[in-house]
C-alpha positions in Angstrom: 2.8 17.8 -7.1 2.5 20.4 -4.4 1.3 19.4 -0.8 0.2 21.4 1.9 1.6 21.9 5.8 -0.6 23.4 8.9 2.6 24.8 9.7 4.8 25.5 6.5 2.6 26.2 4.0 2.2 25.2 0.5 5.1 22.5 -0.3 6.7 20.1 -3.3 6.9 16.5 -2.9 10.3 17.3 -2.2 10.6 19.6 0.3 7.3 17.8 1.9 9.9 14.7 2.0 12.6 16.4 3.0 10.8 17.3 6.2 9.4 14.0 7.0 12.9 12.6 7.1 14.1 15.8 9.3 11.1 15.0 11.4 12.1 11.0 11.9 15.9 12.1 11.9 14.4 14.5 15.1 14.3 11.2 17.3 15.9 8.6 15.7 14.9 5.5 18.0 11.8 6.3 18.4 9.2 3.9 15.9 7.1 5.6 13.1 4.3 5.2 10.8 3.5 7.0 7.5 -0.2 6.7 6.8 -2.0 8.0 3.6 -5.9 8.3 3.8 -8.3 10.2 1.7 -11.6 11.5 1.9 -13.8 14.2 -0.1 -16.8 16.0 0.1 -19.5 17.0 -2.7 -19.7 20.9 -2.7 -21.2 23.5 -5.3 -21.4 20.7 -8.1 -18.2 19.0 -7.3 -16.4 16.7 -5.5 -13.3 18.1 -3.1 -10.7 15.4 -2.5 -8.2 15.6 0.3 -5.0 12.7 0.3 -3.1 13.4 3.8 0.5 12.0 4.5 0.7 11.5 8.7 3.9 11.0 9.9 3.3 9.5 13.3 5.7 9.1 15.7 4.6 6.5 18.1 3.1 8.1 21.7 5.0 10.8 21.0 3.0 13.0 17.9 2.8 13.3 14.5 3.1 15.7 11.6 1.1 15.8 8.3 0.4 17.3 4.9 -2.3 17.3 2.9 -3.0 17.4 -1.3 -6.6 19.2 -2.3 -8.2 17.7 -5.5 -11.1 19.1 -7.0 -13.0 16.7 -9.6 -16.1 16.5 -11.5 -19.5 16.0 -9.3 -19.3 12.0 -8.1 -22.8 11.2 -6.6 -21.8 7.8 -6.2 -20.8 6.7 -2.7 -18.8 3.3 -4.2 -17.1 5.4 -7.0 -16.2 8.0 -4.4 -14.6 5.7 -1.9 -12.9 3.8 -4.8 -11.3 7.2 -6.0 -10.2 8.2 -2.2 -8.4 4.6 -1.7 -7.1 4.9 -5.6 -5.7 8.2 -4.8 -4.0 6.9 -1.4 -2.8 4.2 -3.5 -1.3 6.2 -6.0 0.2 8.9 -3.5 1.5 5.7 -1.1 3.4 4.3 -3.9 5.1 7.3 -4.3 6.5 7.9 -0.8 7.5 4.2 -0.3 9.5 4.3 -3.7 10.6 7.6 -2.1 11.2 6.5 1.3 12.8 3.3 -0.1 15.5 5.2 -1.6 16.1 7.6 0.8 17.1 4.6 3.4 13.8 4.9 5.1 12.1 1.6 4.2 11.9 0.6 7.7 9.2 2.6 8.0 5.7 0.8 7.2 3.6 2.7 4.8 -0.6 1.9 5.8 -3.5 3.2 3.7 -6.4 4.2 6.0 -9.7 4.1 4.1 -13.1 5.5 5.2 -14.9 2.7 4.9 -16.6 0.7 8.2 -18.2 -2.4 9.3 -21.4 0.4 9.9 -22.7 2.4 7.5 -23.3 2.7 3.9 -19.8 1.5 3.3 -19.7 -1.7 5.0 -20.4 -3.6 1.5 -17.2 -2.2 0.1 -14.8 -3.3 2.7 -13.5 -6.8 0.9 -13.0 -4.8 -2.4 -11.1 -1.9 -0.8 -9.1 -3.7 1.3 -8.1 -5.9 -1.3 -7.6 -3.4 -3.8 -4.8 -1.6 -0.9 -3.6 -5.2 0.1 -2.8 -6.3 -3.5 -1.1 -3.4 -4.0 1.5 -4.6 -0.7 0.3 -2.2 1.7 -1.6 -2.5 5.3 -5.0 -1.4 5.1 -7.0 0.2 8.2 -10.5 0.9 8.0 -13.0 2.9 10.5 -12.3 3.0 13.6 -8.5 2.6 13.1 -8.8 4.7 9.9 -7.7 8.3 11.3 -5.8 9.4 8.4 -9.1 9.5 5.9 -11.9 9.8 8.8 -10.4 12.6 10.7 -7.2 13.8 9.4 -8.0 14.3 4.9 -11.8 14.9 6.5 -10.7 18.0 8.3 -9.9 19.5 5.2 -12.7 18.9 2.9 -15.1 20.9 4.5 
């Protein structure tokens, strides 16, 4: 699995997790969050997902990385948001297994899902959230969502 950096490039799961524990070792004391959100985009007859990993540091920045996924055409908006959160899902139990190991369990893992009380989306909230929340994570949706409505959306486009 191979992730993308702004700033370093194209990176393994590895290397991508070798920087996020540089980046927390960076300032030790200071309190952090490691969000996972998805979002996609229908283009040219298929559907572009992006899963981003946000390391935030609390009032103080954040660094992230991001995994492009190209699948069939979903027209779909409740299959497409149940793919996104499935991928977050699938990529969040990955780094908290990860992290786990690594001594960093501290750290809560969210799942930010686009989905909001407005919208097309707003019938899917109980599902989704469940769906993360079964799954013993903490779910945000729109507005607190950032990770999948404004971080993974950057990249779709």
């Amino acid at each position: 699995m191979y992730l993308t950096s702004p700033t370093k490039g194209r990176l393994s799961f590895e290397e991508m997790m070798d920087e996020i524990r540089s980046y927390i070792a960076g300032l030790p004391n200071s309190q952090y969050k490691i969000i996972i959100g998805s979002d996609s985009q229908v283009m040219k007859g298929q559907t572009c997902f992006i899963t981003a990993v946000i390391v935030h540091r609390l009032s103080k920045g954040a660094r992230y990385f991001y995994r492009k996924r190209m699948h069939r055409k979903i027209k779909s908006l409740r299959q497409k948001i149940f793919f996104e959160t499935a991928l977050s899902l699938e990529l969040g139990g990955i780094i908290a297994k990860h992290c786990a190991e690594a001594g960093l369990d501290e750290h809560q893992v969210e799942i930010h899902i686009d989905v909001g009380s407005h919208g097309d989306t707003k019938d899917l909230i109980r599902e989704v959230v469940g769906m993360v929340t079964g799954s013993g994570f903490n779910a945000k949706i729109k507005p607190d969502a950032y990770g999948a409505s404004s971080v993974a959306d950057r990249h779709t486009k």
